[in-house]
C-alpha positions as CSV (number, residue, x, y, z in Angstrom):
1,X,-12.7,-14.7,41.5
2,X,-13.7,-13.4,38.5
3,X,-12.4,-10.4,36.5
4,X,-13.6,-7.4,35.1
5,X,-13.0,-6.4,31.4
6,X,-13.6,-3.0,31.2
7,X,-12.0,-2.5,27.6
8,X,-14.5,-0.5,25.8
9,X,-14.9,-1.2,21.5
10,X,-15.7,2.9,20.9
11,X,-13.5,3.6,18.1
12,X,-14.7,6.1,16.2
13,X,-14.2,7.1,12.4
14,X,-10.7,9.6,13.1
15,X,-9.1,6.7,14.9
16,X,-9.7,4.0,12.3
17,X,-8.8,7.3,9.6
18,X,-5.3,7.4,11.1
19,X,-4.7,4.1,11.9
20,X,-5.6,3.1,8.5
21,X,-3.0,6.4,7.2
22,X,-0.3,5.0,9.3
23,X,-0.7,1.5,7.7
24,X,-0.3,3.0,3.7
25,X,2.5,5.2,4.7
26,X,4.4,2.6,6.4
27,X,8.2,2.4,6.5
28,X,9.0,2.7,2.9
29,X,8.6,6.7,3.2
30,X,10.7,6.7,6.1
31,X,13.6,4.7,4.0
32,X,13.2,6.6,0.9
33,X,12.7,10.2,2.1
34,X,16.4,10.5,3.0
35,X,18.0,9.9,-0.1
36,X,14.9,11.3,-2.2
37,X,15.0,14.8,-0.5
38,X,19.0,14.5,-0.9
39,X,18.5,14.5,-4.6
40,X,16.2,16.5,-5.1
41,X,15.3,19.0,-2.2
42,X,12.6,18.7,-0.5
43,X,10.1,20.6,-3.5
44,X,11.6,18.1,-5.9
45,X,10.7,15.3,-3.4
46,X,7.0,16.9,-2.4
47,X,6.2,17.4,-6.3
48,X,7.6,13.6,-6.8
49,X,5.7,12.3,-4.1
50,X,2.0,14.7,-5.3
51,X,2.7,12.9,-8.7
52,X,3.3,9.2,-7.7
53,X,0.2,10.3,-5.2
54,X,-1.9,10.8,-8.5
55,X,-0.9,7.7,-10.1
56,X,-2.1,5.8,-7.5
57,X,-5.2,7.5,-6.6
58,X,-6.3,7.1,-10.5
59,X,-4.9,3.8,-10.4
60,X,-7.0,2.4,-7.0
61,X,-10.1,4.2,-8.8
62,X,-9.7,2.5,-12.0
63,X,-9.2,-0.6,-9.9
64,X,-12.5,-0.2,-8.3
65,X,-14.1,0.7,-11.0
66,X,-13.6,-2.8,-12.5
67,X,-14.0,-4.4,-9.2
68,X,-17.6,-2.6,-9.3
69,X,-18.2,-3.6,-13.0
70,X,-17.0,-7.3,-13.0
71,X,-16.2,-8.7,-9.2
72,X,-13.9,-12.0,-9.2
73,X,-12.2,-13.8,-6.9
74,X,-8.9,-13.3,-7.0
75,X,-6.4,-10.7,-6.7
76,X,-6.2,-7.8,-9.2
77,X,-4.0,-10.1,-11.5
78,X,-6.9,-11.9,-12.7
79,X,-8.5,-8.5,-14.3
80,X,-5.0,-8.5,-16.0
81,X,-5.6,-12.2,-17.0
82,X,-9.2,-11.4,-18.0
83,X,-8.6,-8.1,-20.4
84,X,-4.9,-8.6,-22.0
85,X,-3.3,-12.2,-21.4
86,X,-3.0,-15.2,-19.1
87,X,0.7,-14.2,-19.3
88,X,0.3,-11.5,-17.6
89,X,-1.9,-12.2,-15.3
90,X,0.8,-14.6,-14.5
91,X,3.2,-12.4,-14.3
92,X,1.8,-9.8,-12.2
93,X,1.0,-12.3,-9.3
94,X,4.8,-13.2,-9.3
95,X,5.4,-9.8,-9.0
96,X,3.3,-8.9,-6.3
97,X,4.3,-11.5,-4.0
98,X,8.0,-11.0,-5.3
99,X,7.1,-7.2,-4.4
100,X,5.9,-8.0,-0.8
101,X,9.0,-10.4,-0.1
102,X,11.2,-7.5,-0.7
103,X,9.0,-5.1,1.5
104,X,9.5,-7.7,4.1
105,X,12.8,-8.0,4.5
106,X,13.0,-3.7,3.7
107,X,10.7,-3.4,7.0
108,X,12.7,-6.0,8.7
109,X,16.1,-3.9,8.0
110,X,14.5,-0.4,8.8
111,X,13.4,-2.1,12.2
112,X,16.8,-3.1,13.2
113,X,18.2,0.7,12.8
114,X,16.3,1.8,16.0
């Protein structure tokens, strides 16, 4: 006998918005917003968090802005390798990946606590 599948593919924009939202925020604001707003309070850890906000968002535009200018393939080491020094582009891939083992084993840790 064969079976139905009635799972429907009707995402719409405001799901994917907040699925995507959930992925960036990930754990990492959960770990660090205890001891952040400890220190701080929580305006010193909102005006923190609006200024590391800004970084990034001028950071991912300058980012794309290259990416539009000059696509490679690669990560965005090799605009690093390209525009200052092998070295660094060098340097920054190790530190990526050395960035995301650490995440990895921070997410792994978080998920044991509940």
């Amino acid at each position: 006998m064969a079976e139905k599948n009635n799972v429907k593919r009707s995402l719409k924009t405001r799901h994917v918005s907040m699925i995507a939202l959930g992925g960036s925020i990930g754990t990492g604001l959960f770990v660090a917003s205890g001891s952040a707003i400890s220190q701080a309070g929580p305006g010193g850890a909102l005006v923190a968090y609006i200024g590391i906000g800004l970084m990034v968002y001028f950071l991912m535009t300058s980012l794309g802005e290259m990416a539009t200018y000059l696509p490679v393939t690669g990560s965005f080491a090799t605009y690093s390798r390209k525009f200052v020094d092998p070295a660094l582009g060098f340097a920054m891939g190790w530190n990526y990946w050395f960035n995301w083992a650490i995440t990895l084993a921070v997410d792994v840790s978080t998920a044991a606590w509940f």
